[in-house]
ZAKOLVO-177694 format. One record per residue (C-alpha): residue number from 1; x, y, z negated; residue in one letter. Coordinates in steps of 0.001 Angstrom, whole numbers, plus 524288, in hexadecimal, padded with zeros to 5 digits. Layout:
<sites>
[NUM; [X; Y; Z]; 'A'];
...
</sites>
This chain:
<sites>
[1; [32417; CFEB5; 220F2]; 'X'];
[2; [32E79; CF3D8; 21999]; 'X'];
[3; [33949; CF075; 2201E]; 'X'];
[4; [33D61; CE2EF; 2190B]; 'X'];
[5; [34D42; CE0AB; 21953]; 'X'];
[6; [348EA; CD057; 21784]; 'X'];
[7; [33BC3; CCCB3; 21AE9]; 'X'];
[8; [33697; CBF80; 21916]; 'X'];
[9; [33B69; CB669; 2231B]; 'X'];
[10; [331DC; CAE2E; 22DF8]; 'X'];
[11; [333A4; C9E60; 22BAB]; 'X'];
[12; [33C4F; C9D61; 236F6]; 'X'];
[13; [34641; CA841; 22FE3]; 'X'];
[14; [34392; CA06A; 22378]; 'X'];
[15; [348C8; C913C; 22A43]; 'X'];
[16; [35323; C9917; 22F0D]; 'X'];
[17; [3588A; C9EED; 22157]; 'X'];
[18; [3585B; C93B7; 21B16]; 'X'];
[19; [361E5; C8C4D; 22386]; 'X'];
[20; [36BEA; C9228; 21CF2]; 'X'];
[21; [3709D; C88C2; 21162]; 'X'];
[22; [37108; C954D; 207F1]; 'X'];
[23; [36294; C9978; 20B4A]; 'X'];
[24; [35CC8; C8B56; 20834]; 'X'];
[25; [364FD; C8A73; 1FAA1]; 'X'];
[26; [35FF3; C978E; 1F89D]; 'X'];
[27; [3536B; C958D; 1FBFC]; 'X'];
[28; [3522A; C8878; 1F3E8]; 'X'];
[29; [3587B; C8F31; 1E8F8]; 'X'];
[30; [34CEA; C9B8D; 1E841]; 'X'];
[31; [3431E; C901E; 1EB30]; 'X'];
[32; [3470D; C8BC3; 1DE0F]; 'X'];
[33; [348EF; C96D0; 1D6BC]; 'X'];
[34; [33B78; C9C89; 1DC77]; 'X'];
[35; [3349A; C8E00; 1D634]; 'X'];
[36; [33C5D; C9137; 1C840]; 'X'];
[37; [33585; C9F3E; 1C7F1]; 'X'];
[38; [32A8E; C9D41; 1CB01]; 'X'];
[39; [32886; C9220; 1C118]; 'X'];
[40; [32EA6; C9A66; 1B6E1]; 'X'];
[41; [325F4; CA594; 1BA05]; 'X'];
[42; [32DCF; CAE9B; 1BEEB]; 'X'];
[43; [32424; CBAC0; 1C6B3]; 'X'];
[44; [328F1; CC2DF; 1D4D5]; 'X'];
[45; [32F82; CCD77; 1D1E7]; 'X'];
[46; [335BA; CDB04; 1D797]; 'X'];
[47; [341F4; CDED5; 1D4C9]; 'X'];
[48; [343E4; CEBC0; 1DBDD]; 'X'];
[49; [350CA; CF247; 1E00D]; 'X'];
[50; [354F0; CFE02; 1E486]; 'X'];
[51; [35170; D02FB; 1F1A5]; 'X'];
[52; [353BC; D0F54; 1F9D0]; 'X'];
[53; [34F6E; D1601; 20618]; 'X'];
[54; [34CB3; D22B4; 20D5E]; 'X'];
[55; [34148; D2BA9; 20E47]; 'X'];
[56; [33D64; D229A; 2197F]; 'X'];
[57; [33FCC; D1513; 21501]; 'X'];
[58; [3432E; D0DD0; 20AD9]; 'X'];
[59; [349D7; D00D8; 205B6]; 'X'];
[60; [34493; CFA01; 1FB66]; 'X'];
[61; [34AEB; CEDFA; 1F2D3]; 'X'];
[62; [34768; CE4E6; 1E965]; 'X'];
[63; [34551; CD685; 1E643]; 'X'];
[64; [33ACB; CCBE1; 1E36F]; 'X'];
[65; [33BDE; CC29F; 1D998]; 'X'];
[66; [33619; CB85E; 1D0EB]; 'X'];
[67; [33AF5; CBC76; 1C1AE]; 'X'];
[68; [33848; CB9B7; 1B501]; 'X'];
[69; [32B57; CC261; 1AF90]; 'X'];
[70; [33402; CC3BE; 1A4BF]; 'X'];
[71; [33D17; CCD4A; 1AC88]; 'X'];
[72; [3310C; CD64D; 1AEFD]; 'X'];
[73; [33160; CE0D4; 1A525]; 'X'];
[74; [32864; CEB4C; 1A371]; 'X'];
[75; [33030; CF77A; 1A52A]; 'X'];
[76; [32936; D0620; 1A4AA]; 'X'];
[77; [31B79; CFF27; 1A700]; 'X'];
[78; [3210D; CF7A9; 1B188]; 'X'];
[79; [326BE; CE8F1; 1B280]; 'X'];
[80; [333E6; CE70E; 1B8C3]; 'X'];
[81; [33E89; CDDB4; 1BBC4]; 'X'];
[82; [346AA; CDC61; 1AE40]; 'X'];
[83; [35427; CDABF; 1B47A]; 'X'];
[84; [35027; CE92A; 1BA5F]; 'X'];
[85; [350EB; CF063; 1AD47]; 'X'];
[86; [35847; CE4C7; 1A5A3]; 'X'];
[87; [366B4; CE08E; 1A659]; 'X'];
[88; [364E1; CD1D2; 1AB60]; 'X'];
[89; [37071; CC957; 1ADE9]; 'X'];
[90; [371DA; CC89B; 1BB75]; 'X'];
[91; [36D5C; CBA6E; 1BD21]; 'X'];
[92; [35EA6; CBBAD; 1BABE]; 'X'];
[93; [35CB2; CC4F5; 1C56F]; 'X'];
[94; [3608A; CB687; 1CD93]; 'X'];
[95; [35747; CAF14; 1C88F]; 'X'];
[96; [34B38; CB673; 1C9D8]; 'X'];
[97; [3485B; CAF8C; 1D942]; 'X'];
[98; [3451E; CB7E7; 1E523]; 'X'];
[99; [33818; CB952; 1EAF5]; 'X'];
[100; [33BCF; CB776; 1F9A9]; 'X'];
[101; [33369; CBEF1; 202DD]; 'X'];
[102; [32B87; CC443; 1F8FF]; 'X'];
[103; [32002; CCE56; 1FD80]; 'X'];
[104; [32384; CD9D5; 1F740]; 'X'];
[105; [319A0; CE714; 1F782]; 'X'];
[106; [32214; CF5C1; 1F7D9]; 'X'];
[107; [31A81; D0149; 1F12E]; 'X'];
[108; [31F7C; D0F94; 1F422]; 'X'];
[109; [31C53; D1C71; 1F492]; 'X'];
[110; [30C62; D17FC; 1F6EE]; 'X'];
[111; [3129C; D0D66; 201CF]; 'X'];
[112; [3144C; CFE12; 20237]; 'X'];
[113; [31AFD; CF35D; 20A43]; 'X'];
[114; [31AB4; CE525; 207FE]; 'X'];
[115; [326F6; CDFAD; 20B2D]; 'X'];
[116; [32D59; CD360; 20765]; 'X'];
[117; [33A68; CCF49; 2003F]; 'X'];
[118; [34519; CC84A; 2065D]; 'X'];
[119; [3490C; CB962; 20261]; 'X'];
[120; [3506B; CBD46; 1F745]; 'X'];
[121; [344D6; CC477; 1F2B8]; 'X'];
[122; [34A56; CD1F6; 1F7ED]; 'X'];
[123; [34279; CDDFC; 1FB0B]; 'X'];
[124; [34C7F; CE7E4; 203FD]; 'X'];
[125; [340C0; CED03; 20D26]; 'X'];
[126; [342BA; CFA03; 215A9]; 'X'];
[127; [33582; D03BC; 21372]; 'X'];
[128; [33215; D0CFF; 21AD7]; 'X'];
[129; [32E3D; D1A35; 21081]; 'X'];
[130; [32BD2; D26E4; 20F61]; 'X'];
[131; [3343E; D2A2A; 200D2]; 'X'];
[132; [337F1; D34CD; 1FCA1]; 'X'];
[133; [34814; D3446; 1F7FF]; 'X'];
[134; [349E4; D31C4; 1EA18]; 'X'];
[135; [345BE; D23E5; 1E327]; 'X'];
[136; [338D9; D1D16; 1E63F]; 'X'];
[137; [334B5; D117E; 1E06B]; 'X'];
[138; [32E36; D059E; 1E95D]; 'X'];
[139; [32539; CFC45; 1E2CA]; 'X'];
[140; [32791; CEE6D; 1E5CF]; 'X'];
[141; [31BD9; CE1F5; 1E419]; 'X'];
[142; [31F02; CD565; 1E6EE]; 'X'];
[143; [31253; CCB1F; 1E552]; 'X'];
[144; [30F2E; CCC4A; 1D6D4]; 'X'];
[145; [31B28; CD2DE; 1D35F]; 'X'];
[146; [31BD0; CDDA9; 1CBA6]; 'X'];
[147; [31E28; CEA8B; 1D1C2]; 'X'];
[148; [32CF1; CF023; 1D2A0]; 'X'];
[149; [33168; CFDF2; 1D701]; 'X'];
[150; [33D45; CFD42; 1DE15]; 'X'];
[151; [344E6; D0B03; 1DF29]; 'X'];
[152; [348F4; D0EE5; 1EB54]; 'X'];
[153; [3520D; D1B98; 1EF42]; 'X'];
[154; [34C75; D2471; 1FAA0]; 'X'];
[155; [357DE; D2C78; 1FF85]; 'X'];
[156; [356BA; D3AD0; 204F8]; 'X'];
[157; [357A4; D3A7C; 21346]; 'X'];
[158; [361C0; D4301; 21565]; 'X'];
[159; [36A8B; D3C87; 20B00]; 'X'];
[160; [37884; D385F; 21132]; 'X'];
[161; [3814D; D3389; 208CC]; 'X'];
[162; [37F2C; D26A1; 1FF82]; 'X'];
[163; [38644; D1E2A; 1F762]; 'X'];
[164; [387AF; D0E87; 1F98B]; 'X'];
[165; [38DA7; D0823; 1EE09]; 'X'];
[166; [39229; CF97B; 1EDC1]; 'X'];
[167; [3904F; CF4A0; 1DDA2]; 'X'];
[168; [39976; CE93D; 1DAC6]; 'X'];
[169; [3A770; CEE8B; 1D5EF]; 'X'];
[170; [3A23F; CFBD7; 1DBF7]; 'X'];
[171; [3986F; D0133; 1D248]; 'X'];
[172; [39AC8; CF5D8; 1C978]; 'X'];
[173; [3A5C9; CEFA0; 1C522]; 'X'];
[174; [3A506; CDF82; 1C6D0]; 'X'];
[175; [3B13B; CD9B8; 1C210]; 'X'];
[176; [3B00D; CCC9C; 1C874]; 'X'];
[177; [3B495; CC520; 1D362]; 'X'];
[178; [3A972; CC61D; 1DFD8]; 'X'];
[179; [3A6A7; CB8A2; 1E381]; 'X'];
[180; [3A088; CBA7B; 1D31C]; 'X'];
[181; [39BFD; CC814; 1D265]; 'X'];
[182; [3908A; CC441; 1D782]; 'X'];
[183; [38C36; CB8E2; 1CFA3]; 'X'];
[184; [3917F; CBF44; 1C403]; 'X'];
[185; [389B3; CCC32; 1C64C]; 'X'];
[186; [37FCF; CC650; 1C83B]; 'X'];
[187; [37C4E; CBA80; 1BF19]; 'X'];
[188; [3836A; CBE50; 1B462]; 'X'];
[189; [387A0; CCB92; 1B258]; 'X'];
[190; [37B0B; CD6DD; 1AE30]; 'X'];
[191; [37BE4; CE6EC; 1B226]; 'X'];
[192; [380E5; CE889; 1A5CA]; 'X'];
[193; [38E07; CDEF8; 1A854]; 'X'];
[194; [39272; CE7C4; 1B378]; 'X'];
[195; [39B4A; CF2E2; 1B36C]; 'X'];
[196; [39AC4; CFF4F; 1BB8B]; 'X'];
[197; [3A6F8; D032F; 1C251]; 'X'];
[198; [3AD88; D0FAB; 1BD28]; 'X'];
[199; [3A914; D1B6C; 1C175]; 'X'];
[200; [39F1B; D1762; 1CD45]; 'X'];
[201; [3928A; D1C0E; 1C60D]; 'X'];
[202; [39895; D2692; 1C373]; 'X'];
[203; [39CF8; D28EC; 1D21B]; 'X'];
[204; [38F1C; D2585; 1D5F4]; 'X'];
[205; [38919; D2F2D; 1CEEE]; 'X'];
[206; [391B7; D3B25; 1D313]; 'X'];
[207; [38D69; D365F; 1E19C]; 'X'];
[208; [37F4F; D3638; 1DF19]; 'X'];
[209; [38228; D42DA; 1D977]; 'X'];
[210; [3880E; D485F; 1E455]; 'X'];
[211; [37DB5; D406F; 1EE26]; 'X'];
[212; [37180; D40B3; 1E4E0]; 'X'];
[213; [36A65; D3B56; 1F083]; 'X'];
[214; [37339; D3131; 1F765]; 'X'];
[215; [36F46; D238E; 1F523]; 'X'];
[216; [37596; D1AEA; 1EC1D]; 'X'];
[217; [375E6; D0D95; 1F1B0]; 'X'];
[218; [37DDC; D00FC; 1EB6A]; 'X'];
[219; [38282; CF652; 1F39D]; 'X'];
[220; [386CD; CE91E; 1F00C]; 'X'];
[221; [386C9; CD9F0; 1F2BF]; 'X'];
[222; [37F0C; CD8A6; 1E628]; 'X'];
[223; [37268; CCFD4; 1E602]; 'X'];
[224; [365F5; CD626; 1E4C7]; 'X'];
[225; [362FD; CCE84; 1D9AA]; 'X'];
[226; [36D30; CD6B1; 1D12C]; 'X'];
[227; [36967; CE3DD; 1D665]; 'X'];
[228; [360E1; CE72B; 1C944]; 'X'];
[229; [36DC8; CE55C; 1C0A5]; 'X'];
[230; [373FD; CEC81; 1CA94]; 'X'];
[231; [36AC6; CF720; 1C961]; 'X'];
[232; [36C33; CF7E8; 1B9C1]; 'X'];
[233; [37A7D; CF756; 1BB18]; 'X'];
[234; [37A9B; D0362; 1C69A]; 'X'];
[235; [36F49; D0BCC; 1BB3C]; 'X'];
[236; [37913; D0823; 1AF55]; 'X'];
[237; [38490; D0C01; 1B593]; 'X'];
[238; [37CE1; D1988; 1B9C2]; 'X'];
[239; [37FCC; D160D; 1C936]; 'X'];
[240; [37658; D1DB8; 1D26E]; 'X'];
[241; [36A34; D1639; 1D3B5]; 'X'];
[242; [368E8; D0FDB; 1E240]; 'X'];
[243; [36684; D057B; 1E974]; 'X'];
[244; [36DE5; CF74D; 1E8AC]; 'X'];
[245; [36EDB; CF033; 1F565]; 'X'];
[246; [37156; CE25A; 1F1A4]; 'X'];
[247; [36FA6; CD5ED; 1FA08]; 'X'];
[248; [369C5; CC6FF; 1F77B]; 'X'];
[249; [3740B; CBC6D; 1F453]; 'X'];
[250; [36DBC; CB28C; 1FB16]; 'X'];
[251; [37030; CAA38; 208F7]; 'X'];
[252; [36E41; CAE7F; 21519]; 'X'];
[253; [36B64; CA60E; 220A0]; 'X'];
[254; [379C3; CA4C3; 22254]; 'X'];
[255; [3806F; CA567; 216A7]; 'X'];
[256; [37FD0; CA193; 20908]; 'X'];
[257; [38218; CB235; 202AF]; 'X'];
[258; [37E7B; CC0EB; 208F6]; 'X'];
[259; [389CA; CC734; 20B3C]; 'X'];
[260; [38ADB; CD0AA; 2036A]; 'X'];
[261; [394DB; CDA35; 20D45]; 'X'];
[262; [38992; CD7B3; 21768]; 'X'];
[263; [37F60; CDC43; 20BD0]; 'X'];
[264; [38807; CE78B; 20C82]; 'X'];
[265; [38BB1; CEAAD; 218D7]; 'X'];
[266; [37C93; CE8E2; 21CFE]; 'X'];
[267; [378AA; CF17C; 211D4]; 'X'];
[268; [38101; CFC88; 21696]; 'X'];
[269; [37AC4; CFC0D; 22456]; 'X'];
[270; [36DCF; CFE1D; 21F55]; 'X'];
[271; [37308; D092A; 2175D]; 'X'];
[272; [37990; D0F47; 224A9]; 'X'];
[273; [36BE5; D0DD7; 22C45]; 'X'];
[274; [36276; D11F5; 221CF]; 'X'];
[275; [36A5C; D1DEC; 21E40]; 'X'];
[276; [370AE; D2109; 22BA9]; 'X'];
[277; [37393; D3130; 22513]; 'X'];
[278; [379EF; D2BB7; 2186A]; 'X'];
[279; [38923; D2B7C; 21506]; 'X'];
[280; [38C07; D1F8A; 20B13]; 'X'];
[281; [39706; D1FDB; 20117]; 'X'];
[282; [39962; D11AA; 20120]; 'X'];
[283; [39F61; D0C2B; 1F480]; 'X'];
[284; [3A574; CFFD8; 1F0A4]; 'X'];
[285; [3B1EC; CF8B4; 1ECD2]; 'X'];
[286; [3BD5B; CF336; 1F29A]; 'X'];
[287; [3BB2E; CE671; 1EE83]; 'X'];
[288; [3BAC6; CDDD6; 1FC75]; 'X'];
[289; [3AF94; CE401; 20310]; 'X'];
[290; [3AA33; CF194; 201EC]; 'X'];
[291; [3B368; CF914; 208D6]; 'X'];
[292; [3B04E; CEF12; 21512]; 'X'];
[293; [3A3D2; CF146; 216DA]; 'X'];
[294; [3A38F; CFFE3; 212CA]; 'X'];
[295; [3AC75; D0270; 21E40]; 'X'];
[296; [3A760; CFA3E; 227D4]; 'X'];
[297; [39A2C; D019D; 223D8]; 'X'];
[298; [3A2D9; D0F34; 22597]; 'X'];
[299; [3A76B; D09E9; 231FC]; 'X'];
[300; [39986; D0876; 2382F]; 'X'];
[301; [392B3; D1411; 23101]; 'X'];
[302; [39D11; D1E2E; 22E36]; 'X'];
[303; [39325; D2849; 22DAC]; 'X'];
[304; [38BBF; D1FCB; 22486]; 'X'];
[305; [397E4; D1FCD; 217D0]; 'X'];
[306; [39BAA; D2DEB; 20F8B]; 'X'];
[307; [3A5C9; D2589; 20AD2]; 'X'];
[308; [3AC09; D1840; 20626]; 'X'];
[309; [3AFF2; D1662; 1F6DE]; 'X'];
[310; [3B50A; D0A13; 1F222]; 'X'];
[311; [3B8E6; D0671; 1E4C1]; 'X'];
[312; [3C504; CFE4E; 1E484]; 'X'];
[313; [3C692; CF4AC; 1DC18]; 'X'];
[314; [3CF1D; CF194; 1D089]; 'X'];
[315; [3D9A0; CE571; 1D386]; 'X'];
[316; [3D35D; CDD01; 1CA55]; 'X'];
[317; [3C2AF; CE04F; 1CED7]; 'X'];
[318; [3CB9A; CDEEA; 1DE3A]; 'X'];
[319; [3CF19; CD0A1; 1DB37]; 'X'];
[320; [3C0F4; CCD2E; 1D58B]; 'X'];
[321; [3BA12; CD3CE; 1E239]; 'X'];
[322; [3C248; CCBD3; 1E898]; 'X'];
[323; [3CD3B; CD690; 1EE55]; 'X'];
[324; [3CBB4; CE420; 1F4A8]; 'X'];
[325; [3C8AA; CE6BC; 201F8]; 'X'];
[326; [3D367; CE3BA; 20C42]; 'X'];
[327; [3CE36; CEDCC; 217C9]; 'X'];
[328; [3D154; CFDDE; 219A6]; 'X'];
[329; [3C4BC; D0193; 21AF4]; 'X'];
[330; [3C7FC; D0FF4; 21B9F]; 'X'];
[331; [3CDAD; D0DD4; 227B6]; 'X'];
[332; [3C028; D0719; 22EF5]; 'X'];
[333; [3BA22; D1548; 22BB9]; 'X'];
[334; [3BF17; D1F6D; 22E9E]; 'X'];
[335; [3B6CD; D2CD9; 229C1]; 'X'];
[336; [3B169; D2405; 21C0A]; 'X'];
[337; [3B812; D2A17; 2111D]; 'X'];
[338; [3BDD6; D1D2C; 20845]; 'X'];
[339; [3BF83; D1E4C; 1F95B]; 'X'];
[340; [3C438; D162F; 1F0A5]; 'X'];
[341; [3C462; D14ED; 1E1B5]; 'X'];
[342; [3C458; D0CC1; 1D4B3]; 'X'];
[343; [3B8CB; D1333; 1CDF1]; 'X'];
[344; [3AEA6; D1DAC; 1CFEF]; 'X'];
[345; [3B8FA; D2790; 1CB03]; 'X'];
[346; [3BFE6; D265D; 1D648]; 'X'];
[347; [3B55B; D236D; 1E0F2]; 'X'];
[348; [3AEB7; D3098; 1DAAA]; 'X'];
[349; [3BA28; D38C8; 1DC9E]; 'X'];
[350; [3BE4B; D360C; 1EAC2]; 'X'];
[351; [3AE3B; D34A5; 1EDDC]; 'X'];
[352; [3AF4D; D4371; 1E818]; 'X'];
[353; [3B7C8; D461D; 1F1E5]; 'X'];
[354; [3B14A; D42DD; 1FC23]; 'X'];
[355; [3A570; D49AA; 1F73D]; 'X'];
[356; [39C52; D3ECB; 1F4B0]; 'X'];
[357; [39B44; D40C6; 1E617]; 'X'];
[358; [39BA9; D4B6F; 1DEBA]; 'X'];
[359; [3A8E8; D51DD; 1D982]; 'X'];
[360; [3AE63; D50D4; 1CB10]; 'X'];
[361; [3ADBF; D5ADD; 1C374]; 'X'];
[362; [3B9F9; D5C53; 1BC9C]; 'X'];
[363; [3B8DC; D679E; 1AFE7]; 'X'];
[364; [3C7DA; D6BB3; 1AD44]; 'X'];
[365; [3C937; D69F0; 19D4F]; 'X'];
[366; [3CD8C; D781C; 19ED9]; 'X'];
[367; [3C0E8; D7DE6; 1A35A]; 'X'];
[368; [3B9FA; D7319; 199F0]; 'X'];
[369; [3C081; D79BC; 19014]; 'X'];
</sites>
């Protein structure tokens, strides 16, 4: 049984979307761009992302397209997506044009489901499942597309602790004033442009080792169109492998952008409900909004967060996020153990502390000797 997150709407749901100025642009503008593709040949394809789940369910993501045959490369006896495998500039995953409501066909473990995309062309369907934990793959069909596996990570069911990770100027260092990051990111800059921030994969890894079974989950405002860069930046940089939850620039029937603190205030929720048992280490940055909606997620599930760790920002990446955050969090929740730090050094050794990750183990040059 699929549960679909955005199924196709009936007309009357359809008049009503697009009497919002953004949706007709938007809709006039993937009119076009559907017309170009299809007279340049362009063929429906899967891109699949990384989902997760429990023994009893799971969640599985990915994304229909029209794309050039060129970017279909055989791979291990298999075609895939080129961007998948290939650093791409950021700008051709936009211009490959979404298959809205797509029918799309779910193969796993000797099951299917038809289910259909959203109107960006997004699959993010709830399955019911009987999995064992550990990585599955789920094979996704879309018309005459070829077939794509999309991973997805079952987690133990007695597993209670995880980690939530936002990316931008968390994991990554961006440089660059917001109201650009975006565009910039995304249109211009490839996986290979960006630069990890000093000492987090590092940090990540000494959790996992600690928690070899919590889930690794990474949260940001991102589109989904940039979450196979992301994906090859996370693998370079030897971050844990786990699921990105991204969002869909586009309009909604009452205003022209998502927002991306709802995407993550929403997304956090779901996390709270579909894991009721699990503690989250939430991590992020100072820059504006994290610690916000980390504690006002603290505040409503305090048995929900192990703890709170927020890089702070240098002056200079302060001014190009646009400043730090003006609130006292710490005081909102009481019981939530707050950390802060520059790097992963630092997050690693009051996180050791605590007893999230594992401790250092210092050799005196004495003994070495």
């Amino acid at each position: 049984m699929a549960t679909e997150s955005s199924p196709a709407p009936s007309p009357k749901e359809g008049v009503r979307e697009r009497t919002h100025l953004g949706l007709l642009i938007g809709d006039t503008w993937h009119s076009l761009q559907t017309r170009v593709a299809e007279h340049r040949g362009r063929v429906e394809t899967i891109i699949p992302y990384t989902g997760y789940g429990t023994t009893q369910w799971i969640r599985v993501l990915g994304r229909v397209v029209l794309s050039n045959p060129r970017d279909l490369k055989p791979i291990a006896g298999k075609e895939m997506m080129k961007p998948l495998k290939e650093g791409l500039r950021g700008w051709r995953n936009f211009t490959s044009a979404p298959v809205r409501y797509a029918e799309v066909t779910l193969e796993f473990n000797g099951s299917s489901a038809v289910v259909h995309a959203d109107r960006g062309g997004v699959i993010d369907v709830h399955i019911e499942a009987d999995l064992e934990p550990g990585w599955h793959n789920v094979r996704l069909r879309s018309g005459d597309s070829v077939v794509a596996d999309a991973p997805v990570r079952v987690v133990e069911d007695n597993v209670t602790f995880g980690v939530v990770s936002d990316i931008d100027d968390t994991v990554m260092v961006t440089a660059l004033p917001r109201p650009f990051l975006a565009a910039w990111n995304t249109f211009v800059l490839d996986e290979h442009a960006r630069t990890p921030t000093p000492g987090m994969s590092v940090l990540m890894e000494r959790i996992v080792r600690k928690n070899p079974d919590a889930p690794v989950l990474y949260l940001s405002t991102g589109a989904w169109n940039v979450a196979p860069a992301l994906t090859r930046f996370l693998s370079r940089n030897l971050y844990p492998a786990g699921p990105k939850l991204l969002t869909d620039w586009g309009p909604t029937r009452d205003r022209w952008f998502r927002s991306g603190q709802e995407h993550k205030r929403s997304s956090l929720e779901r996390l709270a409900k579909e894991f009721p048992e699990v503690k989250w280490l939430l991590i992020g940055d100072d820059g504006q909004h994290d610690e916000a909606i980390y504690a006002e997620f603290a505040s409503n599930h305090p048995d929900n967060v192990a703890a709170i760790a927020i890089r702070q920002l240098s002056a200079g990446e302060a001014v190009l996020a646009g400043g730090r955050s003006k609130s006292h969090p710490t005081e909102s929740t009481p019981g939530v153990p707050w950390i802060y730090a520059r790097d992963g050094a630092g997050m690693s050794e009051q996180l050791s502390a605590l007893g999230i990750v594992e401790d250092v183990v210092r050799i005196d040059p004495e003994d070495e000797a």
